[in-house]
SENU-679699 format. One record per residue: x, z, y of N, C-alpha, C, CB in turn; residue number from 1. Coordinates in pm, 1 decimal. Glycine has a CB too. Layout:
N
      n.c1      n.c3      n.c2     ca.c1     ca.c3     ca.c2      c.c1      c.c3      c.c2     cb.c1     cb.c3     cb.c2    n
         X         Z         Y         X         Z         Y         X         Z         Y         X         Z         Y  NUM
...
This chain:
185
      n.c1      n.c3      n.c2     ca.c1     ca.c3     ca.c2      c.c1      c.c3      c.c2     cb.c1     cb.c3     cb.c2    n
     277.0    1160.9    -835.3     220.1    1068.3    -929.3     169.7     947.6    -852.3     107.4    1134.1   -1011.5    1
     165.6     817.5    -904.7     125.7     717.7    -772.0      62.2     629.9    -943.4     305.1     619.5    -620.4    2
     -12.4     521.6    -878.0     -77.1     450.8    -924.6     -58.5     321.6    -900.3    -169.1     484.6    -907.9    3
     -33.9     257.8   -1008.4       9.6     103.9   -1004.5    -121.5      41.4   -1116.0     206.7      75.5   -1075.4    4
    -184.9     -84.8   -1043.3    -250.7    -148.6   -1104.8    -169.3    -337.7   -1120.3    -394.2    -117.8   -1028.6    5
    -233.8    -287.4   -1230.1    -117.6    -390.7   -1296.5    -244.0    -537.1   -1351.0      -7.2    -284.4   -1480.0    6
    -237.1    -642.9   -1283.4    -345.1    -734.7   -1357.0    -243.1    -806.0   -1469.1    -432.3    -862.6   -1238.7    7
    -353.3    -852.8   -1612.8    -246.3    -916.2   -1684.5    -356.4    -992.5   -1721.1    -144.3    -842.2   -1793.6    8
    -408.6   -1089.8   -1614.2    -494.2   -1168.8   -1645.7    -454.0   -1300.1   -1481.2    -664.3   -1068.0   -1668.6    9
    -405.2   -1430.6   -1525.0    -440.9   -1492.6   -1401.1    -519.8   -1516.5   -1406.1    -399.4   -1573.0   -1351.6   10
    -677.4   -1548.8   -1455.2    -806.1   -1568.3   -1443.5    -863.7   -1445.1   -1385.0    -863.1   -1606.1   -1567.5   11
    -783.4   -1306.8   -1418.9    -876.6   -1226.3   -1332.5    -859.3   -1168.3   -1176.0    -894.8   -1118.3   -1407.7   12
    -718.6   -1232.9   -1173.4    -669.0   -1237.7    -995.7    -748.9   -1374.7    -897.1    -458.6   -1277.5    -990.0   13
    -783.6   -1444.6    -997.2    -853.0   -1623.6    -944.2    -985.3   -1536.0    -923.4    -869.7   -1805.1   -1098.6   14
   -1058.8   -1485.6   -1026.9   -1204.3   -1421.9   -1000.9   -1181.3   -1297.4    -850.3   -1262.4   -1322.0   -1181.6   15
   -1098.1   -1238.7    -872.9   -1088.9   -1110.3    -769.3   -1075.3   -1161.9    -600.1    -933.2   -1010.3    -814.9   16
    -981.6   -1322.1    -598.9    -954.1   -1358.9    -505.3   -1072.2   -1453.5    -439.4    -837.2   -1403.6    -528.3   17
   -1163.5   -1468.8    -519.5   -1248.7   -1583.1    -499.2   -1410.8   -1473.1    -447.3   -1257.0   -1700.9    -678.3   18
   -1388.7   -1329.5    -505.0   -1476.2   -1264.4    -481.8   -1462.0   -1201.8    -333.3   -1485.6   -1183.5    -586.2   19
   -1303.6   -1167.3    -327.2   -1299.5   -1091.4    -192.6   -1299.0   -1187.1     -72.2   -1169.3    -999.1    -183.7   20
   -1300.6   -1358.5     -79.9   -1315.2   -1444.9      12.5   -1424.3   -1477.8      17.4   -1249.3   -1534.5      10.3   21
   -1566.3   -1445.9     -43.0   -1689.0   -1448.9     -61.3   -1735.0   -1337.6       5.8   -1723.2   -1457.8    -188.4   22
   -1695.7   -1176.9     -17.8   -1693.6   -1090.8      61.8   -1693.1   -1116.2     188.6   -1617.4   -1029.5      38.0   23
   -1560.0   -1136.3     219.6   -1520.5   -1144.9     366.8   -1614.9   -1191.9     428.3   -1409.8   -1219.5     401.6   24
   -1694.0   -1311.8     388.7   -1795.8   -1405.9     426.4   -1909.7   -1320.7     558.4   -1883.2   -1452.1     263.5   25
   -1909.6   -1229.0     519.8   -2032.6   -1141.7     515.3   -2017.5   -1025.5     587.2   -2070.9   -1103.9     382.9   26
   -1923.2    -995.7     617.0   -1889.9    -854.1     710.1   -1868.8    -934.7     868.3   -1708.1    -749.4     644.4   27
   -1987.2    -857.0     945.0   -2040.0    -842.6    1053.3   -1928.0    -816.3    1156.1   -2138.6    -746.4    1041.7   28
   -1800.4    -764.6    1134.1   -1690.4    -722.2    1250.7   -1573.1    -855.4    1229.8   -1606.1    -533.1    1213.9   29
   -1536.5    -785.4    1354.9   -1467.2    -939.6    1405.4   -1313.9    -940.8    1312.2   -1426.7    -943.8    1621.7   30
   -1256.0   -1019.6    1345.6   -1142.1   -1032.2    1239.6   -1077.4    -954.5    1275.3   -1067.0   -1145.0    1216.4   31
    -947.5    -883.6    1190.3    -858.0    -785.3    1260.9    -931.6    -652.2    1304.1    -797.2    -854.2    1389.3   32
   -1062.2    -618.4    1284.7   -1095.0    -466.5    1335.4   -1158.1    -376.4    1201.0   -1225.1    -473.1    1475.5   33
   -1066.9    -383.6    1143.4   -1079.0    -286.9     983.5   -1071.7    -193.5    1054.4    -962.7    -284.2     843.6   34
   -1095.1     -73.6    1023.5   -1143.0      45.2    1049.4   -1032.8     132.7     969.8   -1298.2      59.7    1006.5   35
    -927.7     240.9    1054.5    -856.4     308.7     955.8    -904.4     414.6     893.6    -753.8     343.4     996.4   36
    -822.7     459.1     812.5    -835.5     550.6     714.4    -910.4     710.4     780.4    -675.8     563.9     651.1   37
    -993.6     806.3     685.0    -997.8     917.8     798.0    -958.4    1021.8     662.4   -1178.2     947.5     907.5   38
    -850.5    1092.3     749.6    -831.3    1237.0     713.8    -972.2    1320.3     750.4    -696.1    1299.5     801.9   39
   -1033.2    1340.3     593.8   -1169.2    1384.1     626.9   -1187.8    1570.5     609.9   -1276.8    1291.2     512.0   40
   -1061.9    1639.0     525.5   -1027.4    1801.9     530.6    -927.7    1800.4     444.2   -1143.8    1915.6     485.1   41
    -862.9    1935.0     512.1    -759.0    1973.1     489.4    -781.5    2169.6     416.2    -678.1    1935.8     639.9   42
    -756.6    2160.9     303.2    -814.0    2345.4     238.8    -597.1    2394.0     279.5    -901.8    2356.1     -69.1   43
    -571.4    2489.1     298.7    -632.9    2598.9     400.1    -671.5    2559.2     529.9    -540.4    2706.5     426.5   44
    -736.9    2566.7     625.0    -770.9    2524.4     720.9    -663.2    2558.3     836.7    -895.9    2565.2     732.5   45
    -597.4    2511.4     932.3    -513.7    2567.8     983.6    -498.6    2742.3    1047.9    -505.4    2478.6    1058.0   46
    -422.8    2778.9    1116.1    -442.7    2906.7    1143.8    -506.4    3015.8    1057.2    -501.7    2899.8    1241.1   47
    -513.1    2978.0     911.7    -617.9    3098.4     829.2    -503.6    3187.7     822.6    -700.8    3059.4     651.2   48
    -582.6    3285.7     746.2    -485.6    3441.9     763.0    -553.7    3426.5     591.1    -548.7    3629.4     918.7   49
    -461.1    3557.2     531.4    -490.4    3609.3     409.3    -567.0    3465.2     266.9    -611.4    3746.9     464.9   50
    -464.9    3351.3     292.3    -485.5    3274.2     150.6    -424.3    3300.5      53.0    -464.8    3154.0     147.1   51
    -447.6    3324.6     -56.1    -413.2    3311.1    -192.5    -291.7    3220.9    -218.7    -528.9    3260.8    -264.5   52
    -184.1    3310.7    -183.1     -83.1    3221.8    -227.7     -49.9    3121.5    -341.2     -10.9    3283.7    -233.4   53
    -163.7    3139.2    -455.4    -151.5    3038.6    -586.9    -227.2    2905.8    -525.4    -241.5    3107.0    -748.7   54
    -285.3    2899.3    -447.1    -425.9    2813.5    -428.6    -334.2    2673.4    -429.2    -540.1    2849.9    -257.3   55
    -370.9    2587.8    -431.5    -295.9    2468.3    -390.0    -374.0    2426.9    -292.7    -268.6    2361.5    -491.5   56
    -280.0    2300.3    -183.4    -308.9    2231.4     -64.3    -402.0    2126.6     -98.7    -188.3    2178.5       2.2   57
    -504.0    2095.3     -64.5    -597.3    1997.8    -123.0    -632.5    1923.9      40.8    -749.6    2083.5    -224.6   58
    -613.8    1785.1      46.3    -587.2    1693.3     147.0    -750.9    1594.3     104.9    -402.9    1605.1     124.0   59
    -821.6    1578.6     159.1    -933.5    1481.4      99.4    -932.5    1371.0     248.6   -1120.4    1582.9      57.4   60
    -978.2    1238.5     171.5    -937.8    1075.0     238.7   -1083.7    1004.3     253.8    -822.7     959.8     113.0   61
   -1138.9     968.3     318.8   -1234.4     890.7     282.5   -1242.1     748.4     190.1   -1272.8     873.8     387.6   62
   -1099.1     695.4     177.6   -1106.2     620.8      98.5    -916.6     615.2      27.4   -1184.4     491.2     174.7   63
    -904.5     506.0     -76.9    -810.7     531.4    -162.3    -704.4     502.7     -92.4    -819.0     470.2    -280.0   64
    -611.0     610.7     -84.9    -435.8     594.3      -5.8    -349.6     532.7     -87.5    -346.6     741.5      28.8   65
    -201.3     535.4       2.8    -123.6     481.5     -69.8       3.8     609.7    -102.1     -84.1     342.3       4.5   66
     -14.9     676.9    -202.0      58.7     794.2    -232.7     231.3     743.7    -226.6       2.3     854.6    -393.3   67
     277.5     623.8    -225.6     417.7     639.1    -169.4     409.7     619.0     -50.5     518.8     558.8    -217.6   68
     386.3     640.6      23.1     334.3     633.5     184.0     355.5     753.9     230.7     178.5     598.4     214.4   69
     210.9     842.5     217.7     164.6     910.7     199.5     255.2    1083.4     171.7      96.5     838.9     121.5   70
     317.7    1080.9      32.0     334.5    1178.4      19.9     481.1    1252.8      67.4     296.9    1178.6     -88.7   71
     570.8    1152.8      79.6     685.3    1175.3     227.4     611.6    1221.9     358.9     767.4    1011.6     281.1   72
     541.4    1203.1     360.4     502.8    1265.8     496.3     398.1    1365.2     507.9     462.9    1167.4     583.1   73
     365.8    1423.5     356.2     298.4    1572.0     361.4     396.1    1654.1     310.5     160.7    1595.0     275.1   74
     430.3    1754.8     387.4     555.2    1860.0     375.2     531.5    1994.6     405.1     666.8    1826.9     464.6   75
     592.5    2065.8     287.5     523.5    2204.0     341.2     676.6    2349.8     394.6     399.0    2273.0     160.9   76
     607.3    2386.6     469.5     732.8    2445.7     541.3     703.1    2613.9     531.5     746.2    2383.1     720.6   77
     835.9    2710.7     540.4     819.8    2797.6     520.7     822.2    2860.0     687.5     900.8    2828.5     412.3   78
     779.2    2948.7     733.0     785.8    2961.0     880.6     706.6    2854.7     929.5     927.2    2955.4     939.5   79
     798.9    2779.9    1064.9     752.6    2665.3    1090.5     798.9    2556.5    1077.7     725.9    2662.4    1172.2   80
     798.4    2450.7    1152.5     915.4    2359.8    1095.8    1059.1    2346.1    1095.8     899.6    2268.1    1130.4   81
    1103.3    2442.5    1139.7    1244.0    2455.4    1157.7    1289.2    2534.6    1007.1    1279.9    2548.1    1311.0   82
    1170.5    2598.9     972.4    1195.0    2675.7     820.1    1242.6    2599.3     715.0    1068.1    2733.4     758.2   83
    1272.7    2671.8     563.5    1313.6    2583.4     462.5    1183.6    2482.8     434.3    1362.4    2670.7     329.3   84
    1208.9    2382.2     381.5    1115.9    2295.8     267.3    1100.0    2349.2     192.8    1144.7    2188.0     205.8   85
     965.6    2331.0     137.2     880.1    2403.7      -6.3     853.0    2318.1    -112.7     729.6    2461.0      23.8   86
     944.2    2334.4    -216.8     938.7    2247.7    -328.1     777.2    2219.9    -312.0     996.8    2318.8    -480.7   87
     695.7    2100.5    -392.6     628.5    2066.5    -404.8     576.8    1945.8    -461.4     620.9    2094.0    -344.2   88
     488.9    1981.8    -571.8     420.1    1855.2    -626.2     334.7    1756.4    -599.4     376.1    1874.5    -694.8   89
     265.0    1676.6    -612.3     167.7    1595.1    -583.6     108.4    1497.7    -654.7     194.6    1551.2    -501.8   90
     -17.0    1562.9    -646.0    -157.7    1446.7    -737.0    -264.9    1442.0    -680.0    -220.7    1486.9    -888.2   91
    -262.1    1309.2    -759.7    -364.7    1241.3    -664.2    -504.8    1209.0    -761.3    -290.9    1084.2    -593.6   92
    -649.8    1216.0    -710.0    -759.9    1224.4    -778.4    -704.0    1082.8    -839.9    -912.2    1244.0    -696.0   93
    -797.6    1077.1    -953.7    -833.5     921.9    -970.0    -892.6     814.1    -878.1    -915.3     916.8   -1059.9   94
    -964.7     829.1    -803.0    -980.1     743.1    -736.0    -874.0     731.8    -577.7   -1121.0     756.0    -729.4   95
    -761.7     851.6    -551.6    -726.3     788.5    -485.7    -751.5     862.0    -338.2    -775.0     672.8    -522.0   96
    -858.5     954.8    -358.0    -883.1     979.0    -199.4    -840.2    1116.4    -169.4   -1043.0     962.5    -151.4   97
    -798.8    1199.6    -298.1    -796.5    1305.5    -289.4    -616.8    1381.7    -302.6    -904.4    1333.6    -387.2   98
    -540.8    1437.5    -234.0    -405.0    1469.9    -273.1    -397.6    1632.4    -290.2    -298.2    1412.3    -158.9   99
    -359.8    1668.7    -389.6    -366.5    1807.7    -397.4    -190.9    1851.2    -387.2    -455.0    1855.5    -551.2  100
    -167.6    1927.6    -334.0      19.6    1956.6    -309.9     -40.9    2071.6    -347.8     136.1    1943.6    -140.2  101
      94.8    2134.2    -460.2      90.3    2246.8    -541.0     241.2    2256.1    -499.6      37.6    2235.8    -708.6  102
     293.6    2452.5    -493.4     407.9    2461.1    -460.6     462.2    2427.1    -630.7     441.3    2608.0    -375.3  103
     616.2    2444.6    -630.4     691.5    2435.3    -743.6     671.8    2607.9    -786.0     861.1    2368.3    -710.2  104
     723.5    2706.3    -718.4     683.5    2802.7    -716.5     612.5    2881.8    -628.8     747.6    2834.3    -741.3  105
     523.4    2995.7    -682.3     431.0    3044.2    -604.7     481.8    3074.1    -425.5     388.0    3175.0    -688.0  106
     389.5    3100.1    -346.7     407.3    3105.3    -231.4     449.8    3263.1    -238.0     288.3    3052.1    -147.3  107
     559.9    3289.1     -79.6     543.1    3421.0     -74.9     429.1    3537.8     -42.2     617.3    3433.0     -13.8  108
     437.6    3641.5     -79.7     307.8    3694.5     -24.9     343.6    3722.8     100.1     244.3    3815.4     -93.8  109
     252.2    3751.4     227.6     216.3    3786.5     328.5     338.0    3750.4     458.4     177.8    3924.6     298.1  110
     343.8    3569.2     417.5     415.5    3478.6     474.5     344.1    3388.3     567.3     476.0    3413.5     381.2  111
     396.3    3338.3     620.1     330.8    3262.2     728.4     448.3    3075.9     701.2     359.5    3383.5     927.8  112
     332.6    2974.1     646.5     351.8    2831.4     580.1     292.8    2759.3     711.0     257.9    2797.4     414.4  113
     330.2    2642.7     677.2     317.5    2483.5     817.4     325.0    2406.6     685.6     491.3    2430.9     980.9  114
     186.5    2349.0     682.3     210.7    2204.7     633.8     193.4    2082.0     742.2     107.9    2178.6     515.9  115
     237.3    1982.9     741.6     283.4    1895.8     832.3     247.0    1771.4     755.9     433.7    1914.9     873.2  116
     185.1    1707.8     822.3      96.7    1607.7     824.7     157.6    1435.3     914.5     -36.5    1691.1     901.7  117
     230.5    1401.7     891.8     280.2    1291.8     911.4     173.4    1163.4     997.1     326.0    1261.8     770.6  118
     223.6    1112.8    1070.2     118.2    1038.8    1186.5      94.1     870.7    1126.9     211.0    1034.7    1377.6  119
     177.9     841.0    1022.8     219.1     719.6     968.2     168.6     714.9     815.3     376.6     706.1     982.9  120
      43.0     824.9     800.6      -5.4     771.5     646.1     -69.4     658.8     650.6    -101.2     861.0     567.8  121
    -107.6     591.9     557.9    -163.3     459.8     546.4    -250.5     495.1     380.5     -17.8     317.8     551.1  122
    -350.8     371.9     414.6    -473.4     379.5     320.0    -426.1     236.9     183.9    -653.2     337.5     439.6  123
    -502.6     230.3      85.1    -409.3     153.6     -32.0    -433.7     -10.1      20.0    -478.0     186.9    -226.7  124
    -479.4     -27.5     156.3    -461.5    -167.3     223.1    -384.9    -175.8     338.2    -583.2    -224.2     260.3  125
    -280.8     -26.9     319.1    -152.3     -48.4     465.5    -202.6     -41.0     586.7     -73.6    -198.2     482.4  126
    -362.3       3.9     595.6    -410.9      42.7     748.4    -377.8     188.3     763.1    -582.8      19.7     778.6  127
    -302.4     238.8     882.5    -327.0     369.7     955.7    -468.3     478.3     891.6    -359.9     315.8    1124.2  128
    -408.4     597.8     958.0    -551.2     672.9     892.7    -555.0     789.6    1055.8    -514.4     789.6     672.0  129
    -689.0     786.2    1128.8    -715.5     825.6    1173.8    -727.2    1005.0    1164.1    -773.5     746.4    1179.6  130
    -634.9    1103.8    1286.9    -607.3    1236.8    1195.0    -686.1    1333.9    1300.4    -415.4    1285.0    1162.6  131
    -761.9    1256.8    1439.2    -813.9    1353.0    1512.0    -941.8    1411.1    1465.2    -825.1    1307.9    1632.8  132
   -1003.7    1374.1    1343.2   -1065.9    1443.1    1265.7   -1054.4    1554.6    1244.6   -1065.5    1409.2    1188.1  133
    -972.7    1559.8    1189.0    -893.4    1656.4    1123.0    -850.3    1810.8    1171.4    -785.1    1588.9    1106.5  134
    -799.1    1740.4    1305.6    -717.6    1838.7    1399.5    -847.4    1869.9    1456.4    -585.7    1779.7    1511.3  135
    -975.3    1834.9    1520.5   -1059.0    1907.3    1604.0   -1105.9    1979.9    1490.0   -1164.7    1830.7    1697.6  136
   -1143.1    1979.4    1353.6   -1268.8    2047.7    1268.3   -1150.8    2157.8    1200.5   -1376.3    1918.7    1128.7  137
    -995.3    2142.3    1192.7    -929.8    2222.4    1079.5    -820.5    2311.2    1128.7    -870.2    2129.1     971.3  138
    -814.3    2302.7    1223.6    -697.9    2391.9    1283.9    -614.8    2364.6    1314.3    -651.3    2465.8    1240.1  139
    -560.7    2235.1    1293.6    -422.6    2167.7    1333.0    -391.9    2181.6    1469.2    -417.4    2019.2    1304.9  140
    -253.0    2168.3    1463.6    -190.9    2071.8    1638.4    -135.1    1998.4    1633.9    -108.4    2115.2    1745.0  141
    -108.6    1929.1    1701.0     -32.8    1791.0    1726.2      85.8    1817.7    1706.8     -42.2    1724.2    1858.2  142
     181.4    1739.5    1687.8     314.0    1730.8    1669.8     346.7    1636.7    1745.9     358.1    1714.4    1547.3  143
     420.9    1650.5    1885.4     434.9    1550.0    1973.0     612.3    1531.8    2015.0     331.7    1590.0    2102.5  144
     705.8    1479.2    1971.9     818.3    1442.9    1958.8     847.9    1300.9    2016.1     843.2    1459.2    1833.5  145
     930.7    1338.8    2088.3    1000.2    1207.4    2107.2    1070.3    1096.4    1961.9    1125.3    1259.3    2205.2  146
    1081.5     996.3    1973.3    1092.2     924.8    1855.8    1239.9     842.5    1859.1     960.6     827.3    1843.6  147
    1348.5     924.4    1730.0    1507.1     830.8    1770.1    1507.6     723.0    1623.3    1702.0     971.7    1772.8  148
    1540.7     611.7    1740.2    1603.2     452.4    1664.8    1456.4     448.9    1560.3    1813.6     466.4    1540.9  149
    1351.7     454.8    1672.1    1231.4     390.2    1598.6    1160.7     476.3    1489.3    1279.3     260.6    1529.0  150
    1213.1     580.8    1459.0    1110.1     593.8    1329.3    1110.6     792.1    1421.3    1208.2     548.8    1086.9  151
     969.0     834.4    1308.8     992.5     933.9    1304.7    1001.5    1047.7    1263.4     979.7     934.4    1335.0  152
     991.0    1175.9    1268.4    1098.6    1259.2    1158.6    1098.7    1271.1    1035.8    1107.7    1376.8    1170.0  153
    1036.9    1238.2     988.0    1047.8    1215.7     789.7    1090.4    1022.5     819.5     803.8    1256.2     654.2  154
    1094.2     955.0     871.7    1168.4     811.9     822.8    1055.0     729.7     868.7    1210.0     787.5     640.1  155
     928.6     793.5     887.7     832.7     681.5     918.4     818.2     586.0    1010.9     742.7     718.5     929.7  156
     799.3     482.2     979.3     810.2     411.7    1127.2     687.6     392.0    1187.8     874.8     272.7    1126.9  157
     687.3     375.9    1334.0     555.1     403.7    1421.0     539.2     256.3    1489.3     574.3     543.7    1549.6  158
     401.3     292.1    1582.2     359.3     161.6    1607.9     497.9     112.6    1699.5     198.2     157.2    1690.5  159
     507.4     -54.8    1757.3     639.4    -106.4    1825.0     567.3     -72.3    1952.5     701.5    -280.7    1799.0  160
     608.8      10.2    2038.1     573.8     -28.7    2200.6     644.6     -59.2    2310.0     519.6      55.1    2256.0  161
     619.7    -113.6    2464.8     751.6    -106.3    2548.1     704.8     -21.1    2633.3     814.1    -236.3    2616.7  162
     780.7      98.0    2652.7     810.7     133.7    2743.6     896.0     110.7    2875.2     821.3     188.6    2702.3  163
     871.8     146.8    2965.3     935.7     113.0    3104.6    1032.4      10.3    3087.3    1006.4     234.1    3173.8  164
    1017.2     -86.0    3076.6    1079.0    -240.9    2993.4    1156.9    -203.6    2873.5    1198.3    -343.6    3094.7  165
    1136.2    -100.2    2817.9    1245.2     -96.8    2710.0    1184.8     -83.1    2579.1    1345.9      18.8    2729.5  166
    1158.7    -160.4    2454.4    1131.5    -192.3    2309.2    1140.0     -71.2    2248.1    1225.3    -292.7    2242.1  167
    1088.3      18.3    2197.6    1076.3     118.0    2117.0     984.8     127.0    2004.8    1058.0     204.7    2184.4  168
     998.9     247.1    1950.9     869.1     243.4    1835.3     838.9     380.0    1846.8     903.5     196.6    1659.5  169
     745.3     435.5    1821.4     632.7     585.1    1851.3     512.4     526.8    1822.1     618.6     661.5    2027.2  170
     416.6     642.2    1788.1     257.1     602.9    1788.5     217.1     642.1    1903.0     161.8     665.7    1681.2  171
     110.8     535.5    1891.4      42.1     534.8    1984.6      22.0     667.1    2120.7     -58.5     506.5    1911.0  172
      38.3     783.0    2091.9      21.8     872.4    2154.6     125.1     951.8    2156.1     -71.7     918.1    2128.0  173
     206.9     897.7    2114.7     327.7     974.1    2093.1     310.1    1101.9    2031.2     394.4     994.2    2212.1  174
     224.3    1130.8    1938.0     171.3    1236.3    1816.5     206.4    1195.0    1691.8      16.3    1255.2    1806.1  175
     324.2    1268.6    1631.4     383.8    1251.6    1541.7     286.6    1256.9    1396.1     487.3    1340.5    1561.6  176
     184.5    1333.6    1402.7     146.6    1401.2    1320.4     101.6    1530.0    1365.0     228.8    1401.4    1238.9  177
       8.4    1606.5    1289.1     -50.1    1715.8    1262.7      44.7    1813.2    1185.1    -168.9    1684.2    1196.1  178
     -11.9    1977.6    1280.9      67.8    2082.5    1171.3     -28.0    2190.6    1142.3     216.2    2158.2    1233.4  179
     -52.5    2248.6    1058.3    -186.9    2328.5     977.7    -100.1    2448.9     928.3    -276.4    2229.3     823.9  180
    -103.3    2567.4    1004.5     -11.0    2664.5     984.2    -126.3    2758.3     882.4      57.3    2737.3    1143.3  181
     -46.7    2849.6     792.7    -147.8    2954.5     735.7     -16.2    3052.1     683.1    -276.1    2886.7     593.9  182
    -144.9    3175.4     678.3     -24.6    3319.9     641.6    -102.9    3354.4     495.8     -29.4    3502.4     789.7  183
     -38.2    3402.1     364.3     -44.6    3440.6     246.3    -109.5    3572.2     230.8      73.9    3435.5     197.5  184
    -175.8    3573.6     152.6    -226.2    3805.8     146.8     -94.5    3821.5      79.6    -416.3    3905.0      -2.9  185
């Protein structure tokens, strides 16, 4: 489900634009150092044993994402990632911060799931979202892959860097993303 705001007012894009350049006025950090997004928890927590296979995946943001971004790059796997893909839905709170992934059908019982966490989500102003949160408080690990013809493994594309004179793209740490494994009762 994604969210489109739609203005059908040019007087109220003139007011919105005239407010957020009045804003700007006033914030204390230097230009260019917005602050990214934080993956603030992840329900099952990685490594849990014995979850409720009905439960759904509940992802919480500190602030509002951008769910076509976003939900390509939360994937849930059977095994690990080499396993099948797990049908799956996705909604998002109203405001935006919250993604709940529900399977299509129930999970197996007393299976062992990887959801995978993509390194290239972005917040509903196209900034990065910070995931070492995440990974020290929830169980995750890193997903650390080399990166082919720039993007990486779901399509995302990563920051541009050069390596040993040569133009590439990877993040920053060459951490693809987070993986949050859990087993079913």
């Amino acid at each position: 489900m994604q969210y489109t705001n739609v203005f059908k007012s040019a007087a109220l894009v003139a007011v919105m634009t005239a407010t957020l350049v009045a804003a700007s006025g006033c914030s204390d950090s230097p230009v260019g150092s917005e602050e990214t997004a934080m993956l603030l928890s992840v329900t099952p927590v990685g490594d849990s044993a014995i979850i409720n296979p009905n439960d759904p995946i509940v992802l919480s943001f500190d602030r509002q994402m951008d769910p076509a971004v976003c939900e390509p790059q939360v994937l849930l796997y059977e095994g690990d990632r080499s396993g099948s893909l797990v049908d799956v839905t996705y909604v998002w709170s109203t405001d935006g911060k919250q993604l709940t992934v529900t399977p299509v059908e129930a999970l197996k019982s007393e299976t062992t799931y990887t959801l995978y966490v993509g390194g290239g989500l972005r917040d509903g102003s196209g900034l990065g979202t910070e995931l070492a949160q995440a990974q020290n408080r929830y169980g995750a690990r890193w997903v650390e892959e080399s990166v082919a013809n720039g993007y990486g493994p779901n399509g995302e594309c990563e920051t541009p860097q050069a390596q040993g004179g040569q133009h590439g793209h990877q993040h920053r740490s060459r951490q693809m993303g987070l993986i949050f494994t859990f087993t079913t009762a």
